[in-house]
N, C-alpha and C positions, 0 to 999 in steps of 0.2 A: 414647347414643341417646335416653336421658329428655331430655335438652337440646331435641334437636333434636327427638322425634315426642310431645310430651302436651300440646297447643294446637291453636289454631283457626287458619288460614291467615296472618290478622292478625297473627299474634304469635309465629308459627314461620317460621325459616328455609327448613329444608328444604320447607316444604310453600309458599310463595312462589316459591322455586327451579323445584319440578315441576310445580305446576299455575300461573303466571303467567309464566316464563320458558321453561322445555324444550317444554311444547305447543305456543305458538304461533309458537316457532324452528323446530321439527321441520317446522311445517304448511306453515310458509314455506320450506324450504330445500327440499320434494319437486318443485318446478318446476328447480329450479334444480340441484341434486346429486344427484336421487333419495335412492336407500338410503345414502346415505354415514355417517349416523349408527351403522346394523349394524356399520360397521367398528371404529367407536373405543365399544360398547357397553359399559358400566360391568359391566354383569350377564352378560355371556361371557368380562368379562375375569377374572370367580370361575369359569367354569365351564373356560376356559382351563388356568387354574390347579389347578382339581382335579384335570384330566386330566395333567397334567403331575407332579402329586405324588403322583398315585393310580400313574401306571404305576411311579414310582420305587420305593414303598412297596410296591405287588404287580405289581410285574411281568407281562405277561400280555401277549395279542395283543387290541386294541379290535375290539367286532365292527365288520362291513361294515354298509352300510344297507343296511333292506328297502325297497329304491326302490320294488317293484310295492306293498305294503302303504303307505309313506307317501306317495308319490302320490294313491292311491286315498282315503287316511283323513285322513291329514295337515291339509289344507287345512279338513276337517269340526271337526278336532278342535280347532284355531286360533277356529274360529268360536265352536264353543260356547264354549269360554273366554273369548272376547270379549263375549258376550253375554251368561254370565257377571258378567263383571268390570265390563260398564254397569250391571247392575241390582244388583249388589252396591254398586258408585257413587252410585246413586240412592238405595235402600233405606236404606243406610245411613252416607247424607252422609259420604264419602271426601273430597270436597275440603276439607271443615272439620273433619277427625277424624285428625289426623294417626299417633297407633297404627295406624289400619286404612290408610293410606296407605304406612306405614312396611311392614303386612301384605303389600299388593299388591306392593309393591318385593321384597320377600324370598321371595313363591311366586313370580316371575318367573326371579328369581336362583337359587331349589332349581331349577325345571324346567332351567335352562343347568347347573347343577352336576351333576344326577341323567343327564340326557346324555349329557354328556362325559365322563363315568365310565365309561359303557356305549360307547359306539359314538364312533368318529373323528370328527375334525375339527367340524365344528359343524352337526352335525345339528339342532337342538334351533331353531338360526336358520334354519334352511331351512326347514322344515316344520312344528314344532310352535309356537311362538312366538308369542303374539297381536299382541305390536308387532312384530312382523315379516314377520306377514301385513299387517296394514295398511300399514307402509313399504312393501314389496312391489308394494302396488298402486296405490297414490298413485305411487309411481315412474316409472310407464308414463307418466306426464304430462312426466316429465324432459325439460331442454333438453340434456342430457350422455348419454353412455353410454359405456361400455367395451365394444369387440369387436375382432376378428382378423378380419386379410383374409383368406376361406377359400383362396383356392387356394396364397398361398404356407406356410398350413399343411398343405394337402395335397401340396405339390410336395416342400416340403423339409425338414417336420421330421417325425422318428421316433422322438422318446423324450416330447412331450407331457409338457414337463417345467414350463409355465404347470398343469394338470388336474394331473397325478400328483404336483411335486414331484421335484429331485433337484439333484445337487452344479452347481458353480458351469461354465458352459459358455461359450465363447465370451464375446457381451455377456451371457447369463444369468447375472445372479445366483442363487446357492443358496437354494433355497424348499422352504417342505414343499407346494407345491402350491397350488389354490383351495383357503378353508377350507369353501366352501361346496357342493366338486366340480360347478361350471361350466367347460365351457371356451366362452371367451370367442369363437369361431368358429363356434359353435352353440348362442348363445344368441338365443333368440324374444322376449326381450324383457327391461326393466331386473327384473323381477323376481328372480331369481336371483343377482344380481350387487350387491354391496355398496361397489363402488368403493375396495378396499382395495389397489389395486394390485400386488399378488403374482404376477399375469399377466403383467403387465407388466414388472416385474424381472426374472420368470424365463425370458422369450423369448428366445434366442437369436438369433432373425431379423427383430428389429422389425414383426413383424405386429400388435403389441398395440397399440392406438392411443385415445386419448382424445377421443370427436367429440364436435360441437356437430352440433344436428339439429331437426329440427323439433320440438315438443313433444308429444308422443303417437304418433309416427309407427308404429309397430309395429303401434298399434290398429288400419289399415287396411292393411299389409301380413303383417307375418311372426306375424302375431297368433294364439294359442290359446284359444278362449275357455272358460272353466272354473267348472261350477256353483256351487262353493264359493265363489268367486270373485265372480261375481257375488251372490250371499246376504251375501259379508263387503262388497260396498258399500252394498245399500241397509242393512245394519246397520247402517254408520258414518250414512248418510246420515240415517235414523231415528234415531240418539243424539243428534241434534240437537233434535229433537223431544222426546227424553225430557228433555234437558238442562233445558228450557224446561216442565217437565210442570204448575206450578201454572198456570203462563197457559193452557195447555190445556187443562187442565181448568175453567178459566171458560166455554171455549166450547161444551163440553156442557150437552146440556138438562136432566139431570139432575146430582144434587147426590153428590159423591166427596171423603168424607173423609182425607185425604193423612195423615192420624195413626192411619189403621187401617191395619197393616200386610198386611191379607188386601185390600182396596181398594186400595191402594197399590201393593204387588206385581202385581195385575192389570189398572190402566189403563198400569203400566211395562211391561209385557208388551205389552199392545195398543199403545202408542206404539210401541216395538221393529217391528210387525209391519206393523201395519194400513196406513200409509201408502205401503208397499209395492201395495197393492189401485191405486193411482191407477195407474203404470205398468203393471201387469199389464192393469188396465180398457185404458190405452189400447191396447198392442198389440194386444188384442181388435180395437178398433176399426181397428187397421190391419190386422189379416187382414178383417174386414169391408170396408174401404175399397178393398183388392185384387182383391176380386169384381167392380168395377167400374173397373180395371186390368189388366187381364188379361196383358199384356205384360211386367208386374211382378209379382216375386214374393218377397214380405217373406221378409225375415231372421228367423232365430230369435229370441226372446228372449232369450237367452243367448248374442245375438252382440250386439244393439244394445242391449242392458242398461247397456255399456260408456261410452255415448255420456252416461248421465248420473255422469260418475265425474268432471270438472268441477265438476261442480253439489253433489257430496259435500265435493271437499275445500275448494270458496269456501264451504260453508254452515259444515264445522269450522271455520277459522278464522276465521269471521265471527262464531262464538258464542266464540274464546276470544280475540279482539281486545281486548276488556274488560279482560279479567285484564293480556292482553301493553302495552296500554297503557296501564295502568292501576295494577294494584296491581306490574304488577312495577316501576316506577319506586319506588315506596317500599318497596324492598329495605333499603336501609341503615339507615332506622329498624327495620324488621322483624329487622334480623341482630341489631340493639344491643339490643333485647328482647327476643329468644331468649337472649340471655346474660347478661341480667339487668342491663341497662344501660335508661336513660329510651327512650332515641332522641329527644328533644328536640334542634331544631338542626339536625340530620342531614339533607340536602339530598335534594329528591324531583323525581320529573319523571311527571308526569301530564297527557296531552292530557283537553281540554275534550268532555264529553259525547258533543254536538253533533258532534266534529269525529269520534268516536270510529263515532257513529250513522251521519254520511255513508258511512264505509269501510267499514264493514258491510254498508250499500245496496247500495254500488258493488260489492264484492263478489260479492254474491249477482246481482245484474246480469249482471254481468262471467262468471260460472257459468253462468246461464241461456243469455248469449249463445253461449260457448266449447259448451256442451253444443248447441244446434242449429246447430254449424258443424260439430263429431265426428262426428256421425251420420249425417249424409248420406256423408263420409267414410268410414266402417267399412259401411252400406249399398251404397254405392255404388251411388246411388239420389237422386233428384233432390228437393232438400228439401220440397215440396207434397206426395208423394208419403207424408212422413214428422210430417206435419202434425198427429197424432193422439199423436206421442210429445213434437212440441214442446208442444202444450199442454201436456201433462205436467208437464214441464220449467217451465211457465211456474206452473202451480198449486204446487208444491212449490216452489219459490221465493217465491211470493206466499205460503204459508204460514210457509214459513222467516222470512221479511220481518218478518210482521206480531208473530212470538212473541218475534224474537231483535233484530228494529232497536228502541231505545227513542231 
């Protein structure tokens, strides 16, 4: 592990791997496969494994989940960890600190070990998880999903052997179950569901089926909207913002030394937060603007929060485009210096600045638009109506623009 984590990004493998290839694959695969990553996780496939060699070794019954408890706490407790794990990022330069990157990979990997020790199947990815809440909800955007047709689950099956697990039936195949205990007929959305297909194998009656769908469509139909939920996307949305924190701090009228660690920690903090105020200010404005609507009557904030969840995941990948087209083409010199070789020679592929700067645009464009086409959608509420959240939309984009396009 000295090989691989006591270097700067440049000159380590593994940290070129994680932060210039897995980020901005992941960011790109959630329109297209949602969660599918949860399924083949590196860090459950240890936590897998403990639970399998722990029950060997002491035998014993795994508890059950406390569904009412991780419901209710769950989702909070993802968050903090996430917000967390930005300002630990920030504070103390994780993408170029490969020990403390090697760190974050292994509190990841204890929290899926310590789990599965304790309680069934994969709790730890349901609920407690910080990259699992974020795949989770970048998910909802998915062009795929997995579900069951309800009524031939309710006409004809009785053993709910897709949810429970059990021997091989009919066309079922033998499963231990969801490992995430969904069943796939009464799920509200891609959230829950990590496309590992076990559902699907273990259906006896073909109701488990693989669709293509509109992209977010649950957001205006079978949708639940949930505070945590909302808090974990303007966090992601705001880590764009911290990501970018020196140029931000040019734009203050006063003067923030980034090498005093008491300064440092509390403009990362206020990035974290504050930009969160512009949505907030606007739905103000749209319960203001409602007074003289009277026919209409706004949505929660916590229903049309959602509509800027577009505009979070064009603004991550628009800030880790760089890295993805960037340094991760010079992998193969980077692998040959991790192991003590020149890298002289060794072939690279890197786009041109310029062409890097456009996609980033377009991007954050491309977010702002997608985000005032969702919301009248999840209002169901005619867009003029919603004019007050588009702006919104439009200023956090024009600020995203001006920190993260060079």
């Amino acid at each position: 592990s000295s090989i691989l984590f006591m270097a700067q990004r440049d000159r380590k493998f593994a940290l070129n791997l994680f932060w210039a290839w897995w980020w901005p694959l992941i960011l790109l695969g959630f329109p297209l496969v949602g969660r599918v990553w949860c399924a083949v996780c590196p860090f459950m496939i240890y936590g897998e494994l403990t639970q399998t060699l722990s029950l060997k070794l002491f035998p014993r019954q795994l508890k059950p989940w406390p569904r009412q408890s991780a419901e209710q706490w769950g989702g909070w407790f993802l968050f903090g960890m996430f917000a967390l794990i930005l300002l630990w990022e920030e504070l103390w330069n994780l993408e170029n600190t490969a020990y403390l990157s090697a760190c974050l990979l292994l509190l990841i990997t204890a929290g899926a070990m310590i789990f599965s020790a304790i309680f069934e199947r994969r709790f730890w990815c349901r609920y407690l998880c910080p990259i699992g809440g974020m795949n989770g909800l970048f998910a909802k955007l998915s062009l795929t999903e997995l579900r069951a047709q309800q009524g031939t689950c309710s006409a004809e099956c009785t053993t709910y052997q897709c949810y429970k697990g059990g021997p091989e039936k009919g066309e079922g195949q033998a499963t231990n179950g969801c490992p995430l205990y969904s069943h796939p007929a009464q799920l509200e959305d891609n959230r829950d569901c990590v496309l590992c297909m076990t559902c699907l194998k273990a259906c006896p009656h073909r109701s488990v089926e693989l669709n293509l769908r509109p992209p977010g469509i649950e957001l205006w139909t079978t949708h639940v909207p949930r505070p945590y939920e909302v808090a974990l996307l303007f966090l992601l949305l705001n880590a764009v913002f911290l990501h970018h924190l020196p140029d931000l701090v040019a734009w203050l009228p006063f003067s923030v030394d980034l090498n005093n660690f008491w300064q440092h920690s509390a403009i990362a903090i206020a990035a974290l937060a504050l930009p969160t105020l512009v949505p907030l200010i606007a739905h103000g404005g749209l319960q203001l603007f409602s007074q003289f609507q009277r026919q209409l009557k706004p949505r929660r904030f916590v229903e049309l929060a959602y509509g800027y969840l577009p505009l979070a995941l064009a603004a991550n990948l628009a800030h880790y485009l760089p890295l993805g087209l960037g340094e991760a083409g010079k992998i193969l010199p980077v692998a040959a210096i991790t192991f003590g070789f020149t890298g002289v020679g060794l072939p690279t592929l890197v786009a041109h600045p310029a062409a890097i700067a456009f996609l980033q645009g377009s991007l954050l464009l491309l977010g702002i638009l997608l985000a005032m086409v969702l919301t009248p959608k999840i209002a169901r509420q005619p867009l003029k109506f919603l004019l007050p959240q588009h702006l919104s939309a439009v200023i956090l984009g024009w600020g995203l623009w001006q920190l993260a396009v060079h």
